[in-house]
N, C-alpha and C positions, 0 to 999 in steps of 0.2 A: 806847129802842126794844125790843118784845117778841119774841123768837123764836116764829114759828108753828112751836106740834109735833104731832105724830099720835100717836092714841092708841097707848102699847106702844114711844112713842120714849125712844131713851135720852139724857137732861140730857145738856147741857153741864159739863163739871168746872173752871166757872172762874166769876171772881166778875166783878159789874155794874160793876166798876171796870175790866176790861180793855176794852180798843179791840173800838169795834163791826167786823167786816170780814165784806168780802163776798167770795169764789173765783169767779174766774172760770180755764175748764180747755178746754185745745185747743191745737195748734198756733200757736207766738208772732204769726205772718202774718197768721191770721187773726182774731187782736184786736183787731190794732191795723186792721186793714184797716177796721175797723168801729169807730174810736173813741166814738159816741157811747155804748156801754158804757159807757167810762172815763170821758167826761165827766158822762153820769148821775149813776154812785158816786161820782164826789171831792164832786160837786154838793151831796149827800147828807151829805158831811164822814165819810164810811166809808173805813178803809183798805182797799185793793184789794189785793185776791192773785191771781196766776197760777199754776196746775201745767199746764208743757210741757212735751215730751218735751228730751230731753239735747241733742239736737241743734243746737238752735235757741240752745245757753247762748252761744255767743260772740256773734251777733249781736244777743240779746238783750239784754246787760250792756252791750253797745256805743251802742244804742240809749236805753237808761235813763238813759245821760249826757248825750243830745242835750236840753237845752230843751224844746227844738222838734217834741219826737217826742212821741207819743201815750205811749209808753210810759214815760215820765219821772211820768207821774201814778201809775204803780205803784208799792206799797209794799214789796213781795216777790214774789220768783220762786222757785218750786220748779222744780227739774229732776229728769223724773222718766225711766228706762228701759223701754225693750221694741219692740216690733215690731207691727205691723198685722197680717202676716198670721200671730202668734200669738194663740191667743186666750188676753187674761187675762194676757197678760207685761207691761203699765203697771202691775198692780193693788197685788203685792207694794211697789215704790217709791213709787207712788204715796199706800199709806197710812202707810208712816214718814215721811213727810212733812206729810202732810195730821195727824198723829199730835201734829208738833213744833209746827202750828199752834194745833191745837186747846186746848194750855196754856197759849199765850201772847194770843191772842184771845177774843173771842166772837162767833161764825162767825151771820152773819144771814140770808147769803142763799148761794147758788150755782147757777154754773148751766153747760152745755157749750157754747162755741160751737166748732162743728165737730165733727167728730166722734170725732176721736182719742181721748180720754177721756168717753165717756158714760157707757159702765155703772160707772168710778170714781166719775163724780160721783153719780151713784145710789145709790152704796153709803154716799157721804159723807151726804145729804141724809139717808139713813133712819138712820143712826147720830144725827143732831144734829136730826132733828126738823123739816127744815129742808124747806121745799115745794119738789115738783118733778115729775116724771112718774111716780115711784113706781118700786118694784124692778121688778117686771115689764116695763114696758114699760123703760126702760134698759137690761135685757138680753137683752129678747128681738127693740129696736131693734138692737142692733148683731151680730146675726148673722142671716143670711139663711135658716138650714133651722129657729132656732126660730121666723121671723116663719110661715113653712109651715106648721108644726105648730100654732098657737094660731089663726092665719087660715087652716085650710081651706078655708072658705068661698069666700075670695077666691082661692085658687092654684090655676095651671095643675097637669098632672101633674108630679110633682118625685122627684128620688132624690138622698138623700144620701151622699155617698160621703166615709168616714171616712178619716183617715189609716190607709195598710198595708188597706184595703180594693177597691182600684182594681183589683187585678191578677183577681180573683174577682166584681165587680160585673157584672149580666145587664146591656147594653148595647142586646142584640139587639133586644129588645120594644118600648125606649120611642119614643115619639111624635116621631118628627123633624120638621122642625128642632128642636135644641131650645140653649140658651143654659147655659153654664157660666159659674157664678157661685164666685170664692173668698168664702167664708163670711162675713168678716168683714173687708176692704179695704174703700176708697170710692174714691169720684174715678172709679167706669165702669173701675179697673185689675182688668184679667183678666178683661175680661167680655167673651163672643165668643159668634158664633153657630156651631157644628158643622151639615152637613147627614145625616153617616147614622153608624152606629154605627163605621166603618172611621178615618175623620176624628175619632170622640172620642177612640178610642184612641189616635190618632197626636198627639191634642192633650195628653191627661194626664199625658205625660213634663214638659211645660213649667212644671209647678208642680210648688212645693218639695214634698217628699214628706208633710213633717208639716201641709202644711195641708188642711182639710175643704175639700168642694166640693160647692155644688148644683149639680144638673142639671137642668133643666124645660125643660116646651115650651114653644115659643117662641108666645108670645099674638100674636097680628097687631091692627092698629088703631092710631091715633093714642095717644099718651100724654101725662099732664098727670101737674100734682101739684096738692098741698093743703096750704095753709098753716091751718093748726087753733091760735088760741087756746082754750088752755083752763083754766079757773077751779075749784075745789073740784069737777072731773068733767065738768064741763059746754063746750060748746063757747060761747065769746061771741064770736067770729068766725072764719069760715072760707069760703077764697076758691078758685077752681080758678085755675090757671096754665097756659096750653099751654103745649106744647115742641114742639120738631124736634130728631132726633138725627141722627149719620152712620149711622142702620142704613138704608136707604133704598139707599147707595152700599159700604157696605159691610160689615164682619162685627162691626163693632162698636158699642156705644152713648152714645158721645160725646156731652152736648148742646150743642146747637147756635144755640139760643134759647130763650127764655122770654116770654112773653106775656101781660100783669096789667091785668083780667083774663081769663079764656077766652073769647073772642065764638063759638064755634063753636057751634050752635044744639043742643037735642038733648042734652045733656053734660054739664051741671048739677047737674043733679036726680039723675041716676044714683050719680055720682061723690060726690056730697054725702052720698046716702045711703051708700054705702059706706063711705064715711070714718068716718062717724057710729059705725057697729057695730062698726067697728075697733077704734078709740080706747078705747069701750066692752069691746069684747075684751080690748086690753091692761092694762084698768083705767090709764087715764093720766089723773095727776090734775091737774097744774097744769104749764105750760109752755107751747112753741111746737112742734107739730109739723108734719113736710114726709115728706106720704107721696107714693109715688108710682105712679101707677094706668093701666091701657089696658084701655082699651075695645074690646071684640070684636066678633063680625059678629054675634056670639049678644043681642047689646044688655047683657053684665054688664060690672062693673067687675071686673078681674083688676089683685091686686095687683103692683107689681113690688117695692116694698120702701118701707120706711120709717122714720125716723130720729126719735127724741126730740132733739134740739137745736136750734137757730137756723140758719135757711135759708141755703144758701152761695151760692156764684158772686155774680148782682148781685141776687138777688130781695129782700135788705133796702133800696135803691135803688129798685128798683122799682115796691114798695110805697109808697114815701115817693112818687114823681112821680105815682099813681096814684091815689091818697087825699088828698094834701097831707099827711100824719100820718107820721113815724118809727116804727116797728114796736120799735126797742130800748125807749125806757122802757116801750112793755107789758111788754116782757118782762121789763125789771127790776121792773116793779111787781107783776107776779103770784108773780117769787120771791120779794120781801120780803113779799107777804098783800094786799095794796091790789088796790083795784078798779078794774078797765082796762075803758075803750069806746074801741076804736076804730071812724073811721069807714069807709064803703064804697067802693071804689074811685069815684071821679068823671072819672076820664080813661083812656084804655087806653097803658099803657106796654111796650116791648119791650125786651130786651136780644137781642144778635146777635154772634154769635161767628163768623168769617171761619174757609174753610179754607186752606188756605198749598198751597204748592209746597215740599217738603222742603229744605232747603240752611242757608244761613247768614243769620240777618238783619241785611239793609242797612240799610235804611231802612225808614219807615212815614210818608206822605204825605196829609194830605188839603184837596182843596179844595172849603171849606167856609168863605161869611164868619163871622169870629169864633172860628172853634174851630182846634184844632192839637192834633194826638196830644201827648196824657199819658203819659210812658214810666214806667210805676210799676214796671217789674220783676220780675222772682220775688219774691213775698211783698214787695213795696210797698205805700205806703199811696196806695189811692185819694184824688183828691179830693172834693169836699163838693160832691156833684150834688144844686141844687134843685130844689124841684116850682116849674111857673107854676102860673099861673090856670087855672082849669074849663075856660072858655070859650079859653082860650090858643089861636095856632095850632100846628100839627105843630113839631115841633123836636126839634133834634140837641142831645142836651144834653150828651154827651161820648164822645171816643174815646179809647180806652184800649189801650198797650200794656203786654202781659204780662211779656213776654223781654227783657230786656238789648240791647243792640247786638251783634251778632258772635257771640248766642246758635245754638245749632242748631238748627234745628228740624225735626222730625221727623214722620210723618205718626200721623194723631188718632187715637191708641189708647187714651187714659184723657185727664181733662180736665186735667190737667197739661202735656199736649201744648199747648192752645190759646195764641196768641199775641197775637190783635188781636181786639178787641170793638167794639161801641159800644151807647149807651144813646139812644133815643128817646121820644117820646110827643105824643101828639095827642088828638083829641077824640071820633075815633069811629077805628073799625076798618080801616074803609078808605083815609083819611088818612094812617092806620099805616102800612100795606103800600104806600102810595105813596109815600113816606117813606122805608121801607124802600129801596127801589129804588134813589131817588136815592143816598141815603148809600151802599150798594154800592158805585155806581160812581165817589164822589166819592173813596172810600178806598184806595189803591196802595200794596202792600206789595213791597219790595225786596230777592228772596232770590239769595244766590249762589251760586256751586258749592260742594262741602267740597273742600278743596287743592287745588283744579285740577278735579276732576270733577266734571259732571254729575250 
């Protein structure tokens, strides 16, 4: 097998006799959440390597012994340190490690799933030559005031406020509402809407002092995202997705669904094209990207952010029930250099995420013939939700809980909060949303007080 490299990359310092492997980098959960990664690579007879953060080391090694766990197909685990909302605190661990591998392998592919390590995997990929979204876009995905600055074009007005700059920042002028973003978290944590300059100030005590924060106005209009394959530059498919978030009901942007793909008339063509210039913007050269965009009254696409790695919550699920087609082996195929066609969605599929009543979870119910809530837990492994037929009718194809039994749950401020999902799809749009309905009411969630109270 040949390593694809770009001109100006620097060799690999190891000989054709060491083990081919492939890195795959992100929090342990959501690897395995998605094993058909793993079953791709071993498929391939390539050793698999993970770098996760430290955190995850006890459950992981626990896991590696189970059989029966995805993660038993792995070859090695890095554990590497830092923090989300520093920027750049994985990088140092991250490449003494990636350092010990690179003498003992010959590294063919890599890639991020999630987000926790993107712009290391970025740095690893241009080091070894190895395809992927390119430096640019890796790091100027994973912070939110450089996607501003390279995409003007697409942002509201925005102010960055540096650490030790808060206390002297003009608050007075800018465009309210407007939305405070930490620089570089995901998962919707810390992301709120302020309404006038009195309320930002009262809100900026609540973040650590050392982290950065955009400010922008708040874009009004429906939002979607963009799942963008893309091949040596070029886009070879890309799909819009609606959403619903909790901004609607409240000060935050939790989401709430996702919709594969977008039937909302009007919305297409704009979003497509914006995507297009973007990508191009960031110079991204090979990968999966999930940007995500709202549309305004003015008919442009405004960006909200965008990420170089492989799509989270159930949008790889989703895809698969909407195409018939798995979206991993593109992605494994475009890191190793092979040529991917996937095809175009042929049914419309929905993921739905319920809101709770704050307290304790009891139970999770639903009646539904055939199906019965999946309690996969914090960082569990879904089950293996198949596509029907084309022509298939509407169907519940799984309901999934999040939390634990006698977890807490608490009301939706980052998507970490959410507890009970379900996955459907049908044939046309309105099927869907009738669909939708029933499964609402067929699913009863059971929450109690915390010790006694209300």
């Amino acid at each position: 097998m040949t390593i694809a490299t770009e001109p100006g990359a620097t060799a690999q310092a190891v000989t054709e006799a060491a083990p081919a492997a492939f890195v795959l980098t992100g929090a342990f959960w959501v690897v395995c959440r998605n094993p058909r990664y793993l079953t791709e690579l071993a498929a391939r007879g390539l050793k698999i390597l993970l770098i996760t953060p430290t955190g995850y080391r006890d459950v992981a090694e626990a896991a590696r012994k189970d059989p029966e766990h995805p993660a038993s197909l792995l070859d090695d685990i890095a554990f590497v340190d830092g923090s989300l909302d520093q920027e750049g605190s994985f990088l140092p661990s991250f490449v003494a490690r990636a350092r010990d591998w690179r003498r003992a392998y010959r590294i063919v592919g890599a890639y991020a799933v999630g987000e926790t390590l993107v712009e290391p995997t970025g740095l690893l990929g241009d080091v070894l030559g190895l395809r992927g979204p390119g430096l640019r876009a890796t790091r100027a995905c994973r912070s939110k005031y450089l996607q501003r600055w390279y995409a003007d074009e697409f942002s509201p007005a925005s102010l960055v406020l540096a650490p030790g700059e808060r206390e002297e920042a003009a608050l007075d002028g800018l465009p309210y509402p407007v939305v405070v973003k930490p620089a570089t978290r995901h998962s919707s944590s810390g992301v709120v809407t302020v309404a006038d300059a009195a309320a930002l100030r009262a809100a900026l005590p609540g973040y650590p002092a050392y982290e950065t924060l955009l400010v922008e106005q708040k874009a009004e209009g429906r939002e979607y995202s963009v799942e963008s394959l893309v091949q040596d530059g070029e886009i070879v498919f890309a799909s819009v997705t609606g959403k619903e978030t909790t901004e609607s009901g409240a000060r935050t942007f939790v989401e709430l669904s996702h919709s594969v793909p977008n039937a909302r008339p009007g919305v297409d063509d704009v979003v497509l094209d914006a995507n297009r210039r973007l990508l191009r913007t960031l110079g991204f050269r090979d990968g999966i990207a999930h940007a995500e965009w709202r549309t305004g009254t003015d008919g442009r696409a405004y960006l909200m952010e965008v990420a170089a790695r492989t799509p989270g919550d159930g949008l790889l699920a989703l895809y698969h029930l909407a195409t018939g087609s798995p979206l991993e082996p593109e992605i494994v195929r475009i890191a190793l250099g092979e040529r991917v066609d996937y095809p175009r969605p042929r049914r419309f599929a929905r993921q739905v995420y319920l809101d709770h009543t704050p307290g304790v979870l009891e139970d999770v119910t639903v009646d539904w013939p055939g199906i019965s809530p999946v309690w996969v837990g914090e960082g569990g492994i879904w089950p293996e939700i198949l596509p029907g037929a084309a022509d298939a009718p509407a169907a519940l194809r799984a309901v999934l809980v999040l939390k634990p039994k006698g977890a807490r749950l608490a009301p939706l401020a980052s998507s970490d909060d959410r507890a009970v999902s379900f996955l459907i799809d049908a044939p046309s749009p309105g099927e869907l949303d009738a669909l939708e309905s029933r499964v609402r009411a067929a699913v009863k969630l059971t929450v109690g007080a915390v010790d006694g109270h209300g």
